[in-house]
SEMIPA-329900 format. One record per residue: residue number from 1; x, y, z of N, C-alpha, C in turn. Coordinates in nm, 4 decimals, always signed. Layout:
REM SEMIPA-329900
 num      npx      npy      npz     capx     capy     capz      cpx      cpy      cpz
 NUM        X        Y        Z        X        Y        Z        X        Y        Z
...
***
This chain:
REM SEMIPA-329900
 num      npx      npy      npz     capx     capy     capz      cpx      cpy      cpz
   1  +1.8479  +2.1336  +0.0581  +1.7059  +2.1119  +0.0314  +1.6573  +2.2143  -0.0697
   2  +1.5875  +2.1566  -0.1176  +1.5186  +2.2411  -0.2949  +1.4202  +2.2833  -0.2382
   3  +1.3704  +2.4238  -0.2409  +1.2385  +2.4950  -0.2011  +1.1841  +2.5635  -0.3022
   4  +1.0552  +2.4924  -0.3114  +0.9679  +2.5488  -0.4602  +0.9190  +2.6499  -0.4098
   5  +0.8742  +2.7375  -0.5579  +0.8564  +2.8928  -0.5150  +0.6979  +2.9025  -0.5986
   6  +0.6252  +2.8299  -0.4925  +0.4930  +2.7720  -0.5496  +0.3919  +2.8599  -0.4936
   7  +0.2879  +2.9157  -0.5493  +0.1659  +2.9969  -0.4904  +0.0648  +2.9200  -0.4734
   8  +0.0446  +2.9238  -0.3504  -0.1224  +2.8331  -0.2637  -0.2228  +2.9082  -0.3177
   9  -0.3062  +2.8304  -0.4319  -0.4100  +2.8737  -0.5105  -0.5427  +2.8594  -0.3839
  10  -0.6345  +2.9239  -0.4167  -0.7993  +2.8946  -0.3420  -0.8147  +2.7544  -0.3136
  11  -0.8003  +2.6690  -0.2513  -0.8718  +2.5697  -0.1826  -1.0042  +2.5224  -0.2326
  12  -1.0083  +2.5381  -0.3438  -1.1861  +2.4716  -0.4050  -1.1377  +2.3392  -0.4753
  13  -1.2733  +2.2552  -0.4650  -1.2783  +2.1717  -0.5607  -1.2010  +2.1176  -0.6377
  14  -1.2302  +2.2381  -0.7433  -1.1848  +2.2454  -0.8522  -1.0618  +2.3131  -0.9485
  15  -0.9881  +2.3858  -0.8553  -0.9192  +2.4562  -0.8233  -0.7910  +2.3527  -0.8192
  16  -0.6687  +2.4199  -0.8823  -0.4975  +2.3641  -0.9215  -0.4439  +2.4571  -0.7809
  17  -0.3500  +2.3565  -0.6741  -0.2710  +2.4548  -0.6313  -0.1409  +2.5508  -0.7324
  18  -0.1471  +2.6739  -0.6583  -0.0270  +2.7151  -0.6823  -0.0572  +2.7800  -0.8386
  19  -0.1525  +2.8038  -0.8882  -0.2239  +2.8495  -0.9917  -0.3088  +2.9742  -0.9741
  20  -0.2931  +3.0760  -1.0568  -0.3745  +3.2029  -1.0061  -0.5053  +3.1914  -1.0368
  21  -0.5534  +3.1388  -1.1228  -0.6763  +3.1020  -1.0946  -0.7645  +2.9767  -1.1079
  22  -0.8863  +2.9423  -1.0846  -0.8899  +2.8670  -1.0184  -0.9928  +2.7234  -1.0794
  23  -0.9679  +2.7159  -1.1818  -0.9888  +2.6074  -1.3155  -0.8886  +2.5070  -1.3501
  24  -0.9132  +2.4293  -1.3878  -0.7729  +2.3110  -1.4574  -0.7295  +2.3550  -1.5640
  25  -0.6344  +2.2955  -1.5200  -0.4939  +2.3344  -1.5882  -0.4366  +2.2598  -1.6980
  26  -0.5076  +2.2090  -1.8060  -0.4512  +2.0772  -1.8749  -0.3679  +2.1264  -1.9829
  27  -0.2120  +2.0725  -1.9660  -0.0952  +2.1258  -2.0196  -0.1255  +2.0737  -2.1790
  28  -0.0394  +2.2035  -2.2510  -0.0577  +2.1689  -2.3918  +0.0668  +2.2071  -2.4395
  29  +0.1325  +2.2734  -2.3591  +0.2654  +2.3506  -2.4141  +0.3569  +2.2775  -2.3392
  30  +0.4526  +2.2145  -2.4209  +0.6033  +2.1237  -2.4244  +0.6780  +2.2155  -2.3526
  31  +0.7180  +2.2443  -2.1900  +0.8235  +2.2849  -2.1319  +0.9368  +2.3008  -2.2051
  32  +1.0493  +2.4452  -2.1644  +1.1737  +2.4233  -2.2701  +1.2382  +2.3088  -2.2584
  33  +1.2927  +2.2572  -2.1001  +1.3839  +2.1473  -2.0869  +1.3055  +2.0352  -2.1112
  34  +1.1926  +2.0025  -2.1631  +1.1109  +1.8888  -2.2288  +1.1646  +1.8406  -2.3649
  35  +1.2788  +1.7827  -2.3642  +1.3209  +1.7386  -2.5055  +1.2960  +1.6095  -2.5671
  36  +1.3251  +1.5763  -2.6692  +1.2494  +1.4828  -2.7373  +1.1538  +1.4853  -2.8927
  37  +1.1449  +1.3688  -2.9100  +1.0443  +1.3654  -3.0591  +0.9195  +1.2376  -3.0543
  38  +0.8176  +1.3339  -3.1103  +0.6651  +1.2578  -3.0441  +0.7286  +1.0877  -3.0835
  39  +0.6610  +1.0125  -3.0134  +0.6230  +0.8724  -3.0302  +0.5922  +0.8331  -3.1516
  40  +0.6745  +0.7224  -3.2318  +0.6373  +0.6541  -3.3378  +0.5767  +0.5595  -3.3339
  41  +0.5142  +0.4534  -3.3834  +0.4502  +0.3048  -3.3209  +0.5302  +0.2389  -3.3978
  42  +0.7016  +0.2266  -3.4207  +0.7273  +0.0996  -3.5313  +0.7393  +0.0040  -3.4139
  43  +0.6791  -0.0443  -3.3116  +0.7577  -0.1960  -3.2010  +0.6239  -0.2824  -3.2312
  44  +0.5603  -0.2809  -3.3624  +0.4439  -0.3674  -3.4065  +0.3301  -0.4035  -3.2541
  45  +0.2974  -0.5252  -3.2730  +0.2177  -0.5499  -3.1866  +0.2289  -0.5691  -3.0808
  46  +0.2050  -0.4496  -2.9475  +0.2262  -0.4935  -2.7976  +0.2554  -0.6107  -2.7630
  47  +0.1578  -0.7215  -2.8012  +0.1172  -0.8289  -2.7313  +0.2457  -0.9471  -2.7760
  48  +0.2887  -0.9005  -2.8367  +0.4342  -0.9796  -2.8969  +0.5480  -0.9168  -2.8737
  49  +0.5563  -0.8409  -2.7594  +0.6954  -0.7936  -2.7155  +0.6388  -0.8370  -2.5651
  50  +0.7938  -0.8398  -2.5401  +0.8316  -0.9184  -2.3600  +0.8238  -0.7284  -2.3191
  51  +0.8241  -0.8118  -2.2089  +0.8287  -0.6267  -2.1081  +0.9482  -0.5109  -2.1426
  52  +1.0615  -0.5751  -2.1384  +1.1891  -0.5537  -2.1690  +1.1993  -0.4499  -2.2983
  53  +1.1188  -0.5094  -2.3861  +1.1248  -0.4549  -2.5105  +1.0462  -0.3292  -2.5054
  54  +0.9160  -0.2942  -2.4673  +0.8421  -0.2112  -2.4055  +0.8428  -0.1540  -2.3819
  55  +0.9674  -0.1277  -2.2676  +1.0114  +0.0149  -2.1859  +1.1137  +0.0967  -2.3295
  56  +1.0447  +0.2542  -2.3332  +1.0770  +0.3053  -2.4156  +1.1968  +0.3443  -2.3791
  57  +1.3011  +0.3700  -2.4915  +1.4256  +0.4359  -2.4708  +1.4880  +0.6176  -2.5648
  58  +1.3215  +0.6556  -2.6087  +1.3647  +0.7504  -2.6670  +1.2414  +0.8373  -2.7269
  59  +1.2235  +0.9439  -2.7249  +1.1394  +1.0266  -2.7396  +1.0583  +1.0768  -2.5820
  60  +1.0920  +1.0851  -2.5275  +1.0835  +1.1218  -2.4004  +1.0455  +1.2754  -2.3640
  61  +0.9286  +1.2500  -2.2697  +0.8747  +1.4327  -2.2599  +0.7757  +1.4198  -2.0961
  62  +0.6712  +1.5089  -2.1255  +0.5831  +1.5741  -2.0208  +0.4556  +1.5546  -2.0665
  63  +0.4228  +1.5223  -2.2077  +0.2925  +1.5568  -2.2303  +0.2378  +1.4595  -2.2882
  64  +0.1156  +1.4247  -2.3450  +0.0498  +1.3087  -2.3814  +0.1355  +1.2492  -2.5549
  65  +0.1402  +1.1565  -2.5791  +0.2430  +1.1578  -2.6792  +0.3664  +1.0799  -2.6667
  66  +0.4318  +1.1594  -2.5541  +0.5632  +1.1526  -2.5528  +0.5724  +1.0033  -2.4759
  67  +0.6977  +0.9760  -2.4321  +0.6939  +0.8386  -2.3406  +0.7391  +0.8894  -2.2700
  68  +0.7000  +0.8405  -2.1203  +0.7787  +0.8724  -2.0298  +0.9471  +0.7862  -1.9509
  69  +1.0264  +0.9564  -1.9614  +1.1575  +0.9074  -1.9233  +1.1304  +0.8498  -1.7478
  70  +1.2384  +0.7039  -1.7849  +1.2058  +0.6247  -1.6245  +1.3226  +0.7087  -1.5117
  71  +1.2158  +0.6806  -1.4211  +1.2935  +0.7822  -1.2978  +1.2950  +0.6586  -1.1681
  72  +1.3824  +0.7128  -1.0850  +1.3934  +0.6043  -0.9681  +1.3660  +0.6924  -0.8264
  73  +1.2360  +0.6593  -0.6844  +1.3036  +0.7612  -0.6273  +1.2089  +0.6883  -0.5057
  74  +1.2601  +0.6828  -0.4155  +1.2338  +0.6171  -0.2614  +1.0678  +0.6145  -0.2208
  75  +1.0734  +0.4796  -0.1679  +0.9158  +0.5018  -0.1075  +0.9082  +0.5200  +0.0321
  76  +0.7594  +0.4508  +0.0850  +0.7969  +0.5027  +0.2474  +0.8437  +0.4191  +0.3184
  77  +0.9283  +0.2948  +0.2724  +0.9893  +0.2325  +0.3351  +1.2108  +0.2359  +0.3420
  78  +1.2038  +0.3391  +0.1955  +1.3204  +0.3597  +0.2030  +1.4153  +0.2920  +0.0817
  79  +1.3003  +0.1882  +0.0149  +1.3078  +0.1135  -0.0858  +1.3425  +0.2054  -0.2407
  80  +1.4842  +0.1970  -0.3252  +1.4373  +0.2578  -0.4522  +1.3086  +0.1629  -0.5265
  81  +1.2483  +0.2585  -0.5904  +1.1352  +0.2451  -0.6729  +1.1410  +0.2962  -0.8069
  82  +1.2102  +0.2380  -0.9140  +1.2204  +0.2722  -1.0552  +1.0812  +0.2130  -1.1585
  83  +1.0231  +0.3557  -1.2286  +0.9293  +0.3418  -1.2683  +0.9133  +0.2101  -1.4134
  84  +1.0003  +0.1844  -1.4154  +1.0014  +0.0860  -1.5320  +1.0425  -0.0206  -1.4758
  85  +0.9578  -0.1243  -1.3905  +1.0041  -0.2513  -1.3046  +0.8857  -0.3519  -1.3278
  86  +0.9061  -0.4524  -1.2474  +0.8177  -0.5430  -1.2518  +0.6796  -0.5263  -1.2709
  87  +0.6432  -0.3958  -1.1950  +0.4954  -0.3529  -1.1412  +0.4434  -0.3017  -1.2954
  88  +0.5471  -0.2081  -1.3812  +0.4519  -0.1812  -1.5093  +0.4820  -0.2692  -1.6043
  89  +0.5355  -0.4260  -1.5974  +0.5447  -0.4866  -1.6332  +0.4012  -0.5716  -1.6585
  90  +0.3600  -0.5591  -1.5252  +0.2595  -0.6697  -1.4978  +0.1229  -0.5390  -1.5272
  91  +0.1207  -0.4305  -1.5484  -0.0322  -0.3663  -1.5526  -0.0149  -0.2883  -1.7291
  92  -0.1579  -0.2408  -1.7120  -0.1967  -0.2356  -1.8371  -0.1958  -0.0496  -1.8279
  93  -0.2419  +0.0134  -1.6943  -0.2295  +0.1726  -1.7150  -0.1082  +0.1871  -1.5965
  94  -0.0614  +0.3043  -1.5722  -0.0443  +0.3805  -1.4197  -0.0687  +0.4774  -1.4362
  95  -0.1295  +0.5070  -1.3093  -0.1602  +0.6443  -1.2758  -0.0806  +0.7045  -1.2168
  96  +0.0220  +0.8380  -1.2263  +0.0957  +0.8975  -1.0983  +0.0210  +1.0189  -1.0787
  97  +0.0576  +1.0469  -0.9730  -0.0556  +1.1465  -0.9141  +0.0789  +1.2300  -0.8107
  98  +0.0605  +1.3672  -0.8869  +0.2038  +1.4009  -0.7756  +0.1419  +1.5430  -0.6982
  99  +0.1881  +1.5373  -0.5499  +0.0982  +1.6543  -0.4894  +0.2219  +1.6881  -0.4273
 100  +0.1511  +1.7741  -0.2738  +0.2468  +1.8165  -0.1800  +0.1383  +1.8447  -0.0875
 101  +0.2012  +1.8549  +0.0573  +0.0847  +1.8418  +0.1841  +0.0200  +1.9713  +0.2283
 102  +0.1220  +2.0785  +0.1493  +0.0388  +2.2245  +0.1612  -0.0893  +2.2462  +0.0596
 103  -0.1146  +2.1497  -0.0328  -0.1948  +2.1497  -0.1469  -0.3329  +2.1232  -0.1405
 104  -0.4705  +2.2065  -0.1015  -0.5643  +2.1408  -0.0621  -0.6635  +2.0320  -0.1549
 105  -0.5935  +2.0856  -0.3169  -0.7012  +1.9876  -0.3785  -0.6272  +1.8797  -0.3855
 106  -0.4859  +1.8463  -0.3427  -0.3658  +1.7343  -0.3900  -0.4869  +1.6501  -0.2233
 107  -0.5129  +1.7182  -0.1259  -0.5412  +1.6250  -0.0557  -0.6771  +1.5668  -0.0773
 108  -0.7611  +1.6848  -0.1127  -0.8854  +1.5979  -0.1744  -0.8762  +1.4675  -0.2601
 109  -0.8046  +1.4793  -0.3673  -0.7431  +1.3607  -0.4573  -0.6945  +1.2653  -0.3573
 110  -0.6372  +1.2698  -0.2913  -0.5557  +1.1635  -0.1655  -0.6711  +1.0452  -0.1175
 111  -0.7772  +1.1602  -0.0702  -0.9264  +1.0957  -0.0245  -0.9780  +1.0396  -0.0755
 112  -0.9703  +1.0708  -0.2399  -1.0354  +0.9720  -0.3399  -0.9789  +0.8413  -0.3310
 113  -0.8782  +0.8568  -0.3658  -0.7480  +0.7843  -0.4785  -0.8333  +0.5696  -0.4550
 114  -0.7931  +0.6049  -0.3266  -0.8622  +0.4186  -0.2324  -0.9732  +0.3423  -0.3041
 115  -1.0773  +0.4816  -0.2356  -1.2051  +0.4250  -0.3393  -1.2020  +0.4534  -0.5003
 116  -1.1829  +0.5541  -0.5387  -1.2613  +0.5785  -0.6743  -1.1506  +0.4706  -0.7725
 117  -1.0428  +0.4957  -0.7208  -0.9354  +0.4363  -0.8265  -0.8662  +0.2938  -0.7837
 118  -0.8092  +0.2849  -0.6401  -0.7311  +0.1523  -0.5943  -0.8714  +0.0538  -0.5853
 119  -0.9896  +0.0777  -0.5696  -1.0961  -0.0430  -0.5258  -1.1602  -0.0446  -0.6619
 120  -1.1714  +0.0755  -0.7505  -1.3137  +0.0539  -0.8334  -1.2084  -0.0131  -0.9329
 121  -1.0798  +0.0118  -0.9685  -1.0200  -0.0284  -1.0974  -0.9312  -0.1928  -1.0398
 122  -0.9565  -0.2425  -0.8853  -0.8813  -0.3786  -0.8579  -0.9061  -0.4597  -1.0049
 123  -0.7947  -0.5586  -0.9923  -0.8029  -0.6669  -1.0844  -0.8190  -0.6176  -1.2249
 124  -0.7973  -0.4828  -1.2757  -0.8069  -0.4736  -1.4412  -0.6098  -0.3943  -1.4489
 125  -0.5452  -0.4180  -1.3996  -0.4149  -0.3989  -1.4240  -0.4064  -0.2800  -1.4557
 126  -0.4764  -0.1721  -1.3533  -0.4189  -0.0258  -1.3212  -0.3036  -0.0049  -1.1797
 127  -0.2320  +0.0529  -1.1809  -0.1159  +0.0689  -1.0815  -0.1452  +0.2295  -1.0675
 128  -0.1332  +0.2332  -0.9110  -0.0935  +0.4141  -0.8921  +0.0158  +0.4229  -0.8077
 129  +0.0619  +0.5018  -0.8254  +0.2107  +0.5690  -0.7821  +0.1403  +0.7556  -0.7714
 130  +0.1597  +0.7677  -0.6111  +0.1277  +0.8791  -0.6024  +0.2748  +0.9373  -0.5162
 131  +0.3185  +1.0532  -0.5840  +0.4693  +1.0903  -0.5307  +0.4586  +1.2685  -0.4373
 132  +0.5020  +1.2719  -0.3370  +0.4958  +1.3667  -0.2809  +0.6435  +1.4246  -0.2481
 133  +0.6034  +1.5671  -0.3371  +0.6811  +1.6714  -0.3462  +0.7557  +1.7648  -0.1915
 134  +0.6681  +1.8109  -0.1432  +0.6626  +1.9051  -0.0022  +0.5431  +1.8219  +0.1077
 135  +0.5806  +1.8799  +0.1906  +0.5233  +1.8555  +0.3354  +0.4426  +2.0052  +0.3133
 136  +0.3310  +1.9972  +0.4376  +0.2658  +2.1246  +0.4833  +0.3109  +2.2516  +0.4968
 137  +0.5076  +2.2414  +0.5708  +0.5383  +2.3181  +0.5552  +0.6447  +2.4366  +0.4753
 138  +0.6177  +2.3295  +0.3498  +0.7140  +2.3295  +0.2231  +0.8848  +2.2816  +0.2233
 139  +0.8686  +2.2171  +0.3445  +0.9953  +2.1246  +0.3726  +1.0147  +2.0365  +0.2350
 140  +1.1309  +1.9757  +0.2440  +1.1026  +1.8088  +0.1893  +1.0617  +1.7385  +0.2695
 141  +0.9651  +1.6107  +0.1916  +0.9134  +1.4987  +0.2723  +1.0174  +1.3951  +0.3040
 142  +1.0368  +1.3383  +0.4394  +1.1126  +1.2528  +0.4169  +1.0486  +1.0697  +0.4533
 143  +1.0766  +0.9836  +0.4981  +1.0318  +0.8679  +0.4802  +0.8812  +0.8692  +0.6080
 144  +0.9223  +0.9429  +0.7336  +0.8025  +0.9064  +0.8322  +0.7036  +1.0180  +0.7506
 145  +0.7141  +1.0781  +0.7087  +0.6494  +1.1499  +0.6516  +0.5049  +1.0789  +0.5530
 146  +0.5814  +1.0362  +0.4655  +0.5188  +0.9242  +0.3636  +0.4623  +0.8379  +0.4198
 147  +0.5050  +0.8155  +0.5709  +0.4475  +0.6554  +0.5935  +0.3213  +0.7450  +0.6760
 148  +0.3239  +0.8588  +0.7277  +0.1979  +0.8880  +0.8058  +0.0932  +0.9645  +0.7029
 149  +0.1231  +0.9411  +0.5426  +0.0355  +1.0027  +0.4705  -0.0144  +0.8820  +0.3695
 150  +0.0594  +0.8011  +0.4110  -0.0206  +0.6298  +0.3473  -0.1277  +0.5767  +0.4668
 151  -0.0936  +0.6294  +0.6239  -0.1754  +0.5870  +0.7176  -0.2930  +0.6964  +0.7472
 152  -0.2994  +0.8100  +0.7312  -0.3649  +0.9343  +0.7007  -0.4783  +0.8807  +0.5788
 153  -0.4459  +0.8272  +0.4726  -0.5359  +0.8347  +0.3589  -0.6028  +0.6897  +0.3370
 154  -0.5235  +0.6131  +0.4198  -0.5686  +0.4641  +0.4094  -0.5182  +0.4146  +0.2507
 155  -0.4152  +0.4448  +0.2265  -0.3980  +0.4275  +0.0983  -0.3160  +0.2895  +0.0870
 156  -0.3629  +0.1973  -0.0369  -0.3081  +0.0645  -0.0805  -0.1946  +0.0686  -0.1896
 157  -0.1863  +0.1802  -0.2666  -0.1037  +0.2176  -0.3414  +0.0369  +0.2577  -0.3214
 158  +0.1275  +0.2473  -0.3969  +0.2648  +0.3272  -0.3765  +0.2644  +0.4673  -0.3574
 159  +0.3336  +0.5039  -0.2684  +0.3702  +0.6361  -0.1992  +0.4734  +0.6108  -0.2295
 160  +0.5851  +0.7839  -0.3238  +0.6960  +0.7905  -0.3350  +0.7304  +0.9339  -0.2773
 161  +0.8194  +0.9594  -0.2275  +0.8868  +1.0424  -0.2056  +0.9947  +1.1248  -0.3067
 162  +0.9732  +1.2593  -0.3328  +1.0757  +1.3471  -0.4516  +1.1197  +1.4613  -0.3711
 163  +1.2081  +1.5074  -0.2753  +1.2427  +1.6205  -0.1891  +1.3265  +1.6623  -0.2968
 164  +1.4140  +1.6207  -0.3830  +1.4616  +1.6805  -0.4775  +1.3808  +1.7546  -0.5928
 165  +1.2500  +1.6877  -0.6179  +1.1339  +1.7663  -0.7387  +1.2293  +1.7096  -0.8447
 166  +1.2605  +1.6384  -0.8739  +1.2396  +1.5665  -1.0005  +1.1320  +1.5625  -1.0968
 167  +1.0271  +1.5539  -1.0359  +0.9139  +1.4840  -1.1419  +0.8675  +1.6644  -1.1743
 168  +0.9321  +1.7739  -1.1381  +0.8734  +1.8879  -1.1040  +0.8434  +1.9542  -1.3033
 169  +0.8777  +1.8675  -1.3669  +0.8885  +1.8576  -1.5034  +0.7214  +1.8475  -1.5610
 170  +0.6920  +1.7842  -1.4683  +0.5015  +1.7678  -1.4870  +0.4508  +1.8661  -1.4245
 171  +0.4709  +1.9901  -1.3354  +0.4210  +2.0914  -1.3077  +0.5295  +2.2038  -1.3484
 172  +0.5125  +2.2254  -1.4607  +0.5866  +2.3631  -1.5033  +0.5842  +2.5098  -1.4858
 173  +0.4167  +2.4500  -1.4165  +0.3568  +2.6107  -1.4174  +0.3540  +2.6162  -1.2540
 174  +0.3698  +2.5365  -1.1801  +0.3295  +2.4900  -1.0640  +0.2151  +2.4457  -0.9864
 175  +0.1324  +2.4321  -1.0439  +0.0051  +2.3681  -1.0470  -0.0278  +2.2491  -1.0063
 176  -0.0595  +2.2353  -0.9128  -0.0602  +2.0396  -0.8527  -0.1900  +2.0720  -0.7738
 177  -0.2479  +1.9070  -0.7581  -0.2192  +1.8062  -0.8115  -0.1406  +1.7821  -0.9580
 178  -0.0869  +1.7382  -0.9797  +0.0204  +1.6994  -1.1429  -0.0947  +1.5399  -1.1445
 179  -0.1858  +1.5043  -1.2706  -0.1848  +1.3548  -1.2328  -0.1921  +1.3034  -1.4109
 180  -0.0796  +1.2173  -1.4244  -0.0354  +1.1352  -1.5451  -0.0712  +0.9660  -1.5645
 181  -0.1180  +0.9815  -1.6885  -0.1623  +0.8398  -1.6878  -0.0755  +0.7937  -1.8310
 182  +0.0226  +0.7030  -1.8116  +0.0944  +0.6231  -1.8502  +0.0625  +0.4595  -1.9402
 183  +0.0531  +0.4223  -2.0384  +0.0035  +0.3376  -2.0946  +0.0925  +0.2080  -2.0396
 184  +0.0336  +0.0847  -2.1138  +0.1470  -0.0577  -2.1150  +0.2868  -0.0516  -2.1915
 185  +0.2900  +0.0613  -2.2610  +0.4175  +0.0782  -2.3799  +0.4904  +0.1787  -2.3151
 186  +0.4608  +0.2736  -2.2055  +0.5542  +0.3961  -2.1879  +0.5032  +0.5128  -2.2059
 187  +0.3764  +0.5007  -2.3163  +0.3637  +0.6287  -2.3741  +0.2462  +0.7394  -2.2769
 188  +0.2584  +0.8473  -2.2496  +0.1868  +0.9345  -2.1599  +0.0533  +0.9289  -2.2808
 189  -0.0408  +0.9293  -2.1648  -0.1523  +0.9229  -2.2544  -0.2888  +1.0485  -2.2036
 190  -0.2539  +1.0778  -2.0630  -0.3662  +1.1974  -2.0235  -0.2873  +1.2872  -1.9024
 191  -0.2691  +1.3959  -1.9290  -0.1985  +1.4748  -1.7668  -0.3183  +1.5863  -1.7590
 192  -0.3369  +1.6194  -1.6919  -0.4073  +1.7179  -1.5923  -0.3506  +1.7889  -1.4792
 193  -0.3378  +1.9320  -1.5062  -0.2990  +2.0075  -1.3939  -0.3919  +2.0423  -1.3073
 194  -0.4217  +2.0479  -1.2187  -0.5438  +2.0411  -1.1167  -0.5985  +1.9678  -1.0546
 195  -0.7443  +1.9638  -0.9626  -0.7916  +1.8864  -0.9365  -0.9143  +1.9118  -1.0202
 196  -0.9567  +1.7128  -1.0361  -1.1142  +1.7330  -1.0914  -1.2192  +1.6870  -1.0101
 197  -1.2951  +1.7014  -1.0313  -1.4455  +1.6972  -0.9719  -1.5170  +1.5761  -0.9469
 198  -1.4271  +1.4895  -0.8440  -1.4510  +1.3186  -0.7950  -1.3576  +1.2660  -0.9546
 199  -1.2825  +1.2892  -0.9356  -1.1437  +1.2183  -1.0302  -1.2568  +1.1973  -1.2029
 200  -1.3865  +1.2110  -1.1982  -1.4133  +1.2087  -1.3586  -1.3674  +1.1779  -1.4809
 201  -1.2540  +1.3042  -1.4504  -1.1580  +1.3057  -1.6188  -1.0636  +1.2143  -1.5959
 202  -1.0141  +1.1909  -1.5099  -0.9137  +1.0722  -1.4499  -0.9826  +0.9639  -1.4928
 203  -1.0873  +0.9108  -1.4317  -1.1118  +0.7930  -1.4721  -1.1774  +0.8009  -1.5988
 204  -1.2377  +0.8681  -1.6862  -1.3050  +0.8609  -1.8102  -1.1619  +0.8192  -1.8881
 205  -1.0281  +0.8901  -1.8119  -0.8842  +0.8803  -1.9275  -0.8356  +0.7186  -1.9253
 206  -0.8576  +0.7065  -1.8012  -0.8143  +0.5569  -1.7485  -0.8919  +0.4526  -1.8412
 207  -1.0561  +0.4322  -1.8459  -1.1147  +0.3354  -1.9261  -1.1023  +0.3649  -2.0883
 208  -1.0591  +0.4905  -2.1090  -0.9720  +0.4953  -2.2432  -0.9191  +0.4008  -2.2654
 209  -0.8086  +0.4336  -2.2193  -0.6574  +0.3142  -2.1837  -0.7308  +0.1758  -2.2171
 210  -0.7971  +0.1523  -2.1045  -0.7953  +0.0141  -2.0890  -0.8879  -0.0267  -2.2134
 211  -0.9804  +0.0704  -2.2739  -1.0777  +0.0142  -2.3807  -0.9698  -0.0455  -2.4844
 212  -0.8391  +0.0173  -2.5092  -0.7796  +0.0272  -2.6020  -0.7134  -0.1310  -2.6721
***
């Protein structure tokens, strides 16, 4: 088992776990093991490529720009869940949202997620995928775990499970909530380290997207 060597920031609001102090965190600096070259647009017009074509195969990173490399990793049923499948086939944003259960603003976000994002954005082809890193007691999470934090939050969305920290590439600094918003093409389009203030910048990033 992988044990992150993460600092429990202040419990506010507004406040990033695991961050010394206590403001957001919005990444600007390309991690070393973040490799890759920004996003070009030669695949012409979205709307004339099949899904297939879509899923990017190169330039791959962490930060807005880049596309994101597809990862595969269990939900709370035990099911693999590879991020480049049917589901971002069929939507227009995703949101991932990656916490851990020792994290107090990752749980504030949790509280939101139902209303502000799974009910207010139904029917305009947003998807969330929210993936949990650690348990409360910096264990790995394992499947009952996930399933009593989808029944805990009332949540309609995908719950994934990462005890390995895979995705740990989006918190470099260690700072979570981690939450990434992903276009129809692959390409990362808003990350935020922290929590914000009733998801705001989240959703102001989201009707970006979709204005687009």
């Amino acid at each position: 088992m992988k044990k992150l060597t993460l600092m429990m920031g202040a419990l506010v609001a507004l406040g990033g776990c695991g961050d010394d102090d206590s403001t957001d965190d919005t990444d600007t600096t390309l991690p070393a093991m973040d490799m890759g070259t920004p996003v070009e647009d030669d695949l012409g017009s979205p709307d004339a490529l099949s899904c297939q074509d879509r899923v990017p195969t190169a330039g791959t990173g962490s930060i807005p720009g880049r596309n994101l490399r597809d990862f595969t990793l269990q939900d709370c049923n035990g099911n693999d869940y590879t991020f480049y499948n049917e589901d971002f086939c069929e939507s227009e944003v995703t949101v991932i949202s990656i916490g851990a259960g020792w994290c107090g603003p990752c749980i504030v976000e949790s509280m939101q997620l139902e209303e502000e994002i799974n009910d207010f954005y139904a029917g305009q082809g947003v998807r969330v995928i929210q993936i949990l890193i650690q348990t409360e007691d910096y264990s790995a999470p394992d499947l009952a775990y996930c399933e009593n934090w989808v029944e805990r939050f009332g949540l309609s969305n995908t719950v994934l499970i990462d005890p390995a920290t895979l995705t740990d590439i989006f918190f470099p600094e260690g700072v979570l909530p981690s939450t990434v918003i992903v276009d129809r093409d692959g390409v990362i389009r808003f990350r935020e380290n922290g929590a914000s203030d009733g998801l705001l910048s989240l959703k102001s990033a989201i009707d970006a997207v979709l204005a687009d």
